[in-house]
C-alpha positions in Angstrom: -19.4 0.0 -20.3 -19.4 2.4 -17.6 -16.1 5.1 -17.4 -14.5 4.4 -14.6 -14.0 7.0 -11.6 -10.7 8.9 -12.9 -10.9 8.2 -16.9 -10.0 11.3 -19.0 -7.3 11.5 -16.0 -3.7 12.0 -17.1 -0.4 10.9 -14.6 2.4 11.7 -14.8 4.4 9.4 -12.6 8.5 10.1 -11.6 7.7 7.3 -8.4 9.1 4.4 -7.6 9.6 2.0 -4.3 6.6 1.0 -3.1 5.4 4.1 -1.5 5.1 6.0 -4.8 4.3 3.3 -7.3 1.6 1.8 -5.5 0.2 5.3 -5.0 -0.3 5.3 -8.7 -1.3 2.1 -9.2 -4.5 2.8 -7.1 -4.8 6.0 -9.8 -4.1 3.7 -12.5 -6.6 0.8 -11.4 -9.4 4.2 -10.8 -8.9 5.0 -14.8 -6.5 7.3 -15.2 -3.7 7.5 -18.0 -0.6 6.9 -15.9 2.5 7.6 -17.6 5.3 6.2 -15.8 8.7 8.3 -17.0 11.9 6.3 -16.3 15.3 6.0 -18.7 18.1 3.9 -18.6 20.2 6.5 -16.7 17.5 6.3 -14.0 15.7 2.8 -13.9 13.6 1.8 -11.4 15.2 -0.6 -9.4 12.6 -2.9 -8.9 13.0 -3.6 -12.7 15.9 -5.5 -12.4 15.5 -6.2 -8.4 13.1 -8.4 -6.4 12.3 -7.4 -2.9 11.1 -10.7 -2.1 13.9 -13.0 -3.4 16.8 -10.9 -3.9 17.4 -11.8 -7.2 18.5 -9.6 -10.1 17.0 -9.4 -13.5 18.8 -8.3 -16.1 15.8 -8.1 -18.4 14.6 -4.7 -17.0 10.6 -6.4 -17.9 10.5 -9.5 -15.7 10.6 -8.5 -12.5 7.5 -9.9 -10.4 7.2 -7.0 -7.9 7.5 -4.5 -10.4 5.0 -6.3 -13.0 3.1 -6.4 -9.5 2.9 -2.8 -8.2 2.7 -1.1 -11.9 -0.4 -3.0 -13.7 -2.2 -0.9 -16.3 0.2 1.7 -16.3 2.5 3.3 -19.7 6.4 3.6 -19.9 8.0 6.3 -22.0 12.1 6.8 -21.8 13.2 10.5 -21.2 16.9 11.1 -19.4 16.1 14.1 -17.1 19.7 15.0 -16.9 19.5 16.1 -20.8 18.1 19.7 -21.3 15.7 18.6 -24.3 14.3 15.5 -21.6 13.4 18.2 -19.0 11.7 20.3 -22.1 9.8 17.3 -23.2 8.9 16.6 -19.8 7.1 19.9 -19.2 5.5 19.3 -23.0 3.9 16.2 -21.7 2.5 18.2 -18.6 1.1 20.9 -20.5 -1.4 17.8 -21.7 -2.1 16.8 -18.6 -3.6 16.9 -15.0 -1.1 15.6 -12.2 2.3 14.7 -11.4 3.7 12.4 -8.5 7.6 12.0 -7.7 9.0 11.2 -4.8 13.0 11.7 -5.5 14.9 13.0 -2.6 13.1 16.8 -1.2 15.0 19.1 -3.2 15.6 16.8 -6.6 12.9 17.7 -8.4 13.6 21.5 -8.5 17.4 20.8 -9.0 16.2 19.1 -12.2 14.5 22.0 -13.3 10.7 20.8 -12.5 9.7 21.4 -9.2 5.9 22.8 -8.8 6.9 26.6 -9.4 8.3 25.7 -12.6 5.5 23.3 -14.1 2.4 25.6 -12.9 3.8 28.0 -15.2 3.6 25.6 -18.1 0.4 24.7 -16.4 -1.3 26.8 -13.9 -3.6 23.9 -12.8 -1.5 21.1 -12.2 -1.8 19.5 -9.0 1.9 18.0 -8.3 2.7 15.8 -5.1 5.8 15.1 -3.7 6.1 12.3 -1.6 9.3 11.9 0.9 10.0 10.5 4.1 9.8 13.7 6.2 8.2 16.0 4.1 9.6 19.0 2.3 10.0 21.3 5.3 11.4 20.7 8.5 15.1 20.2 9.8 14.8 16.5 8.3 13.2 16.9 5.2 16.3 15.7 3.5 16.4 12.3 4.9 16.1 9.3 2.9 14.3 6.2 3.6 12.5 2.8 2.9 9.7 1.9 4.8 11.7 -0.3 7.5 12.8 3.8 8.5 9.1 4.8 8.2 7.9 2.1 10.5 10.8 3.2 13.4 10.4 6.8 12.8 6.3 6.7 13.0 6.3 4.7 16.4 5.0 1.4 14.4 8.5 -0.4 15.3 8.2 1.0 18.8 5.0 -0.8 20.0 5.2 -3.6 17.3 6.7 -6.9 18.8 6.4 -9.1 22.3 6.9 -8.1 26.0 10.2 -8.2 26.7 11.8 -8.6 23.3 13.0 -5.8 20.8 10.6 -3.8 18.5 9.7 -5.7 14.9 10.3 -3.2 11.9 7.2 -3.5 9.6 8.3 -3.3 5.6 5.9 -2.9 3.3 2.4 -2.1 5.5 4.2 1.6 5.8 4.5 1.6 2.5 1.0 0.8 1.8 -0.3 3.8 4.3 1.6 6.4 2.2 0.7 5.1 -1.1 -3.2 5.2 -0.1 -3.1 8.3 1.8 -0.9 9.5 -1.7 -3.6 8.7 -3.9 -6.1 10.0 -1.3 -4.5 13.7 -1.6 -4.7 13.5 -5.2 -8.5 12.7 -5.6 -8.8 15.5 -2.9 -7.0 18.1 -5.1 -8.6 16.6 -8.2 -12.3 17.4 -6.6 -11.5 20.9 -5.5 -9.9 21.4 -9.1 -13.0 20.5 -10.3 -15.0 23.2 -8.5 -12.3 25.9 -8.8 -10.2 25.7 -11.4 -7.1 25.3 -9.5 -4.1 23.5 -8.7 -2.0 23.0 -5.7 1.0 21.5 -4.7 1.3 18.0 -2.2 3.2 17.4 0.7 3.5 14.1 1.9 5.6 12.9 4.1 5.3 9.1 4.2 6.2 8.7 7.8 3.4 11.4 8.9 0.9 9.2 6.8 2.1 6.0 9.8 2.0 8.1 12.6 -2.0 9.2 11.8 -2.7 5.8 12.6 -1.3 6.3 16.3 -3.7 7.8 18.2 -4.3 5.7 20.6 -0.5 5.6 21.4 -0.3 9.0 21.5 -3.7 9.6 23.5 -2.3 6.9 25.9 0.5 9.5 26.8 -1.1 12.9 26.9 -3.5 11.6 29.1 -1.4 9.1 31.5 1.8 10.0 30.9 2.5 6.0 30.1 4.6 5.4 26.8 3.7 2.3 25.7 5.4 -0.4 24.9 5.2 -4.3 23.3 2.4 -6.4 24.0 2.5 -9.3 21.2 -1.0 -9.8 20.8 -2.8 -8.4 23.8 -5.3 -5.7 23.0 -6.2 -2.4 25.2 -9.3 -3.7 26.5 -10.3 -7.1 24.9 -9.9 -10.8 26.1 -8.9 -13.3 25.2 -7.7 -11.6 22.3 -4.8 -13.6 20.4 -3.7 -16.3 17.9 -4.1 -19.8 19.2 -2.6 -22.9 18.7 -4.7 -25.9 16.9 -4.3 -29.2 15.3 -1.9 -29.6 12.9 1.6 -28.0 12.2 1.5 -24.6 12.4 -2.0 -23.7 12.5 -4.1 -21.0 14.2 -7.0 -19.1 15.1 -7.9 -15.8 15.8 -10.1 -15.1 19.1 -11.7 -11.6 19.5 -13.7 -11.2 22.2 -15.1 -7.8 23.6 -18.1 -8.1 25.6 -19.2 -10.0 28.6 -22.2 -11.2 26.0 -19.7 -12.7 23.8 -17.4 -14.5 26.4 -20.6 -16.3 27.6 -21.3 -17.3 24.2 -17.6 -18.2 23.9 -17.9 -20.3 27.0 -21.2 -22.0 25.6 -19.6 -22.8 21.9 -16.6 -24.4 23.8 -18.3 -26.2 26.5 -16.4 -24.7 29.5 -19.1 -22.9 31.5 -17.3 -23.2 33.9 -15.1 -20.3 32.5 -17.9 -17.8 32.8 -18.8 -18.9 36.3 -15.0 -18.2 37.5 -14.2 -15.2 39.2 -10.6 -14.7 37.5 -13.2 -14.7 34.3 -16.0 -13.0 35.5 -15.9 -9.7 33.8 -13.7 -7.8 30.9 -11.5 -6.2 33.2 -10.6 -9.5 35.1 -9.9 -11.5 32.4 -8.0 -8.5 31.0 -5.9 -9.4 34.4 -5.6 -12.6 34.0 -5.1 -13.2 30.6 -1.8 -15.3 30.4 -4.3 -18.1 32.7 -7.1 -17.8 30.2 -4.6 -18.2 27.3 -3.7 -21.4 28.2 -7.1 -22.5 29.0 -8.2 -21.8 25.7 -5.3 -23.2 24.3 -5.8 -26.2 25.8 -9.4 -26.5 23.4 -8.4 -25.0 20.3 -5.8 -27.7 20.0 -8.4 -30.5 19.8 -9.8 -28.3 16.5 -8.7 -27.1 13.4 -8.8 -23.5 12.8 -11.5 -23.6 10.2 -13.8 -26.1 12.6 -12.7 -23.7 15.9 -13.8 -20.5 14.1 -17.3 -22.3 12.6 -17.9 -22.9 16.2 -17.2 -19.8 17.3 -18.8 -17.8 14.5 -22.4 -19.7 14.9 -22.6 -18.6 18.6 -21.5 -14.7 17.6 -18.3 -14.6 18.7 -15.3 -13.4 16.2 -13.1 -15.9 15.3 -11.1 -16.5 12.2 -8.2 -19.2 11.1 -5.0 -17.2 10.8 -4.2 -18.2 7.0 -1.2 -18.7 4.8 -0.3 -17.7 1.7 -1.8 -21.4 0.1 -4.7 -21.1 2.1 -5.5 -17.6 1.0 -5.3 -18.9 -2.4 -7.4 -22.1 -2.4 -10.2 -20.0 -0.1 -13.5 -20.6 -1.5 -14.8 -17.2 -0.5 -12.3 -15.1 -2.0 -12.4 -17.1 -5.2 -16.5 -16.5 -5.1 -15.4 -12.4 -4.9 -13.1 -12.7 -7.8 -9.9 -11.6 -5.5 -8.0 -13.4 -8.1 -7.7 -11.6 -11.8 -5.2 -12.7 -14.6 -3.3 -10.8 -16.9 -1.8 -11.3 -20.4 2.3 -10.1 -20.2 3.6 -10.1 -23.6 7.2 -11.9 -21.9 6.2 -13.7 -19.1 2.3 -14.8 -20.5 -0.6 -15.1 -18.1 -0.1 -14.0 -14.4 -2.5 -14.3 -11.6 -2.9 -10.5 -9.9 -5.3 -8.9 -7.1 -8.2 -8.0 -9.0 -9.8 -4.3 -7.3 -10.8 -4.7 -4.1 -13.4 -2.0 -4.4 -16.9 -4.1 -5.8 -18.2 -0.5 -7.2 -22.0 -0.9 -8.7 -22.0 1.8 -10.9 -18.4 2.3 -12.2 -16.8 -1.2 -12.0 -13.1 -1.0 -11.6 -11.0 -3.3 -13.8 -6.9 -3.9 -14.0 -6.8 -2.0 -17.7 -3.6 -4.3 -18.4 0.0 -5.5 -17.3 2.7 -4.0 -16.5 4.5 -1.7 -19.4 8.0 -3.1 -20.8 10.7 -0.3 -20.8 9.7 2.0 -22.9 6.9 0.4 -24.5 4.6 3.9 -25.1 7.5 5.7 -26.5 5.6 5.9 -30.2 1.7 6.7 -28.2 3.6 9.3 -25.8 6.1 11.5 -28.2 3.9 11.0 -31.3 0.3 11.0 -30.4 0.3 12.7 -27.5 3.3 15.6 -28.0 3.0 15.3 -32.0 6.5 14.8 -33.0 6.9 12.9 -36.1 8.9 10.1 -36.3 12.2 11.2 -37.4 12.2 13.8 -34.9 11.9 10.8 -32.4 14.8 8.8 -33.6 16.5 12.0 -33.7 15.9 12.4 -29.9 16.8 8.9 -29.6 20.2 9.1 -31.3 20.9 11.8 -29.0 20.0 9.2 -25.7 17.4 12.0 -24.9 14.6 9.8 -25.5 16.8 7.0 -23.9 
């Protein structure tokens, strides 16, 4: 079997949230070793907390989110605020290659193993540090979920429906951190690679939202206008929205960008008339006069169902999809064809239904390299294989709740 991208790749991981575990996840799912470092004085809280339901777990290994965003990683228990946990710490980086946290700017070192401290043990670590305003700055100290990230970025801002207050995003921001996390680190694993050195990560997860804001911000340096909430319009395109069909709750979603297309459009539905009216008769016009063609389009789509509106659509070249839910998404016959679905094997909770890799990758094939880890499962592979201390030197750092 071919290795995949980042085997031979050691990690190790002081995230959690969202942000930071997801943004080794993507290292783990690549082929890395991630070693995930947690203790009972410091356990993640989406062990024993789900984000979706609110329930609590007092089982620290059955929580679905966390089973969810730490596939294929390893757990090993070291209390940071014990001397001998911060020097076994720095013994498990001497063996390997990077190191992701994203405590509170300013933890990390207070603990004794911020980046000028572990490039000593290991002068070509590459470290990242992931916060919600970076590690400089008059707000570097601020704390945050990615509700914050979403207000602070401008998402929130524009995100929402004429008239009506912004809509926080939640996880998306996340999501943009973690990828643009685990894009830094492939970065600073490549120029390792052809240098020999390390370097310290900045990342600041609401910078990593507000790269995707250019046309916002392009919007005002070039016309002054600070834009608001537009529920579905677009810039330029229309129609462009979610329309109404048969059956209870269901939709489809109209794209349409040229005058090419809305002919087509007009065609598929059998309204030339459409094209042939002057409110219509270009992209700018019906840009205009959107809220008119809404309803007129309306008015078809709720004869169809979204699958046979968008089958219509699609054959004359015009992009249209059914907005799906959750049930859908899992029953679609497509996605099942792609393998989006993968299952694995949890020693508690038995076989769970995942995301398999969304990357189809000819020559290195990605593949989810296991569950979740239980609390602590690696303890024996970490402090015995991997930093050689036997086993009653273990139980010995066990008894003292250093290994805890």
């Amino acid at each position: 079997m071919s290795k995949n991208p980042l085997e031979g790749i050691r990690v190790v991981d002081f995230a959690w949230a969202w942000a930071g575990a997801q943004a080794t996840s993507i290292l783990a799912l690549l082929g890395a070793e991630v070693i995930k470092i947690e203790s009972r004085r410091r356990i993640d809280h989406s062990r024993v907390f789900s984000l979706t339901t609110g329930q609590w777990f007092d089982d620290p290994d059955r929580s679905a989110i966390f089973n969810d965003m730490n596939l294929g990683k390893l757990s090993a228990n070291i209390d940071l605020s014990h001397p001998k946990g911060v020097e076994l710490v720095k013994r498990l980086v001497a063996v390997s290659d990077v190191v992701v946290q994203n405590m509170r700017p300013g933890k990390i070192e207070a603990l004794g193993l911020g980046y000028e401290v572990l490039r000593k043990v290991k002068p070509d670590i590459i470290m990242l540090s992931s916060s919600a305003r970076g590690c400089t700055g008059p707000e570097r100290g601020y704390i945050g979920y990615a509700p914050l990230f979403s207000a602070l970025s401008g998402f929130a801002y524009i995100s929402g429906y004429e008239g009506e207050e912004p809509i926080r995003l939640s996880g998306e921001i996340d999501l943009l951190s973690a990828t643009s996390s685990a894009f830094a680190v492939l970065a600073a694993l490549v120029h390792r690679q052809a240098t020999g050195e390390g370097q310290f990560i900045d990342l600041s997860s609401t910078e990593a939202a507000s790269v995707l804001m250019g046309e916002v911000f392009m919007d005002y340096f070039m016309n002054g206008r600070i834009p608001t909430r537009h529920g579905n319009k677009h810039a330029f395109m229309a129609p462009h929205n979610c329309y109404r069909c048969k059956g209870e709750d269901k939709w489809v979603s109209i794209a349409v960008a040229t005058d090419e297309e809305w002919k087509a459009f007009c065609r598929a539905t059998g309204h030339a008339e459409w094209a042939a009216d002057e409110r219509f008769a270009d992209g700018l016009s019906r840009w205009r006069n959107q809220e008119a063609l809404d309803r007129l389009i309306e008015g078809w789509t709720i004869q169809h169902t979204p699958a046979e509106a968008a089958e219509m659509l699609q054959a004359a070249g015009v992009a249209a999809v059914p907005s799906c839910n959750s049930e859908e998404l899992w029953n679609d016959p497509h996605l099942r064809s792609r393998d989006f679905w993968s299952e694995v094997e949890h020693p508690l909770l038995g076989r769970k239904t995942v995301i398999a890799p969304v990357w189809k990758l000819s020559e290195t094939p990605l593949r989810i390299r296991g569950p979740a880890p239980l609390f602590g499962e690696h303890n024996r592979y970490v402090f015995g294989e991997l930093l050689g201390l036997s086993e009653g030197e273990i139980e010995a750092l066990e008894r003292e709740r250093v290994i805890y």
